[in-house]
Structure formats: C-alpha cells, structure tokens
C-alpha positions in Angstrom: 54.9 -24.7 6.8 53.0 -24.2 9.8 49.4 -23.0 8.2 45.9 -23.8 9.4 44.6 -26.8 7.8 40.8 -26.5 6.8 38.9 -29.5 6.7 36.7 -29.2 3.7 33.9 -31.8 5.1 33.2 -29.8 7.9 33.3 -26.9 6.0 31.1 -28.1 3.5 28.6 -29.6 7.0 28.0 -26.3 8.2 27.5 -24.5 5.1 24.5 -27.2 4.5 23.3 -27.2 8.1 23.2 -23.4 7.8 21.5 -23.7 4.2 19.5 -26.5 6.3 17.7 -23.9 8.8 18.0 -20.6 6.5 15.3 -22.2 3.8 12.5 -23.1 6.1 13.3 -19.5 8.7 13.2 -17.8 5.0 9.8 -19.4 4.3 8.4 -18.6 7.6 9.5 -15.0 7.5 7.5 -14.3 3.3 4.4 -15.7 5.1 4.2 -14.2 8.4 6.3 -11.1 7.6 5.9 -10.0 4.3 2.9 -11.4 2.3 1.0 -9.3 5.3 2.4 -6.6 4.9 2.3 -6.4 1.0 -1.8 -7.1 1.1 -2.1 -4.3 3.7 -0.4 -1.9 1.6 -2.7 -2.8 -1.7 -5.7 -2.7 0.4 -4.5 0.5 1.6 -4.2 1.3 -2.1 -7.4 0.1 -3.0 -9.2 1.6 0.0 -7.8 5.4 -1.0 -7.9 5.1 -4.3 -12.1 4.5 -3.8 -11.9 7.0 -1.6 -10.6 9.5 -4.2 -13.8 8.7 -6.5 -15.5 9.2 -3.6 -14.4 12.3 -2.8 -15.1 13.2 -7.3 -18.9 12.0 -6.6 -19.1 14.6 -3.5 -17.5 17.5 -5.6 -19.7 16.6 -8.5 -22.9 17.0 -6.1 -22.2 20.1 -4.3 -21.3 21.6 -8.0 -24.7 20.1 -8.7 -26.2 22.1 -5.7 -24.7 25.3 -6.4 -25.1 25.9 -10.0 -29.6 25.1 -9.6 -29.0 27.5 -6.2 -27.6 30.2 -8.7 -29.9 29.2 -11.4 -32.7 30.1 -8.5 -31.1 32.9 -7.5 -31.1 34.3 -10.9 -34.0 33.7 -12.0 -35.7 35.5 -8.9 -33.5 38.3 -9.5 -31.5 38.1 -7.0 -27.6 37.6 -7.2 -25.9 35.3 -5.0 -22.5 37.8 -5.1 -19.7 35.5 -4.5 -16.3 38.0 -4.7 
C-alpha cells in the first residue's frame, strides 16, 4: 500500500513545542486579561452594592423629614394634603 507514513517523533515534537509556548501565553493571558477583569467586576459589585445602602440611608432621612414636617403641620393645624 501506498499510505502516508506518520512519523510519530515529530508528531510527538510539535505537540510538546506547541504545549511548550501554550502554558506560558496561557499564564500571561489569566494575569493580564482575566484576573483584571474579575477584580473590576467585584469592585464594581462592591461599589453598587454600598451604593444601594446608601441610597436606604437617604430614604430613611427624607422619611425622617417628612413625617416631623407632618407632625408640624399637624400640630399647627394645618394639613399638609398630599392626594
């Protein structure tokens, strides 16, 4: 038969060469690629989730505010009429 012969050393040379420059390219890509990008999305996380308790301590103020402006209001007799 008249088949294509494979030489299994050469075979088995690039498949190591290739392992050879995929392991340190890998390497490089998780620390200039990825690890960035996964600290700016929990910091992003973080940043919005204080935000959000911000955002409580603001409501909880202006609730504050409005109930001793009715409380006023009541007490002088007057009524604030919100429909």
């Amino acid at each position: 038969m008249g088949g294509v012969t494979i030489d299994l050393t050469a075979v088995a040379a690039i498949w190591i060469g290739g392992v050879l420059v995929l392991i340190p390219l890998t390497a490089l890509l998780l620390r200039y690629g990825v690890i960035p990008l996964l600290e700016a999305v929990t910091e992003y996380r973080r940043h919005r989730a204080d935000k959000s308790g911000e955002l409580d301590r603001r409501m909880r103020v202006l609730e504050e505010r409005l109930r001793k402006l009715e409380s006023r209001q009541a007490s002088e007799g007057r009524g604030i009429g919100v429909a």
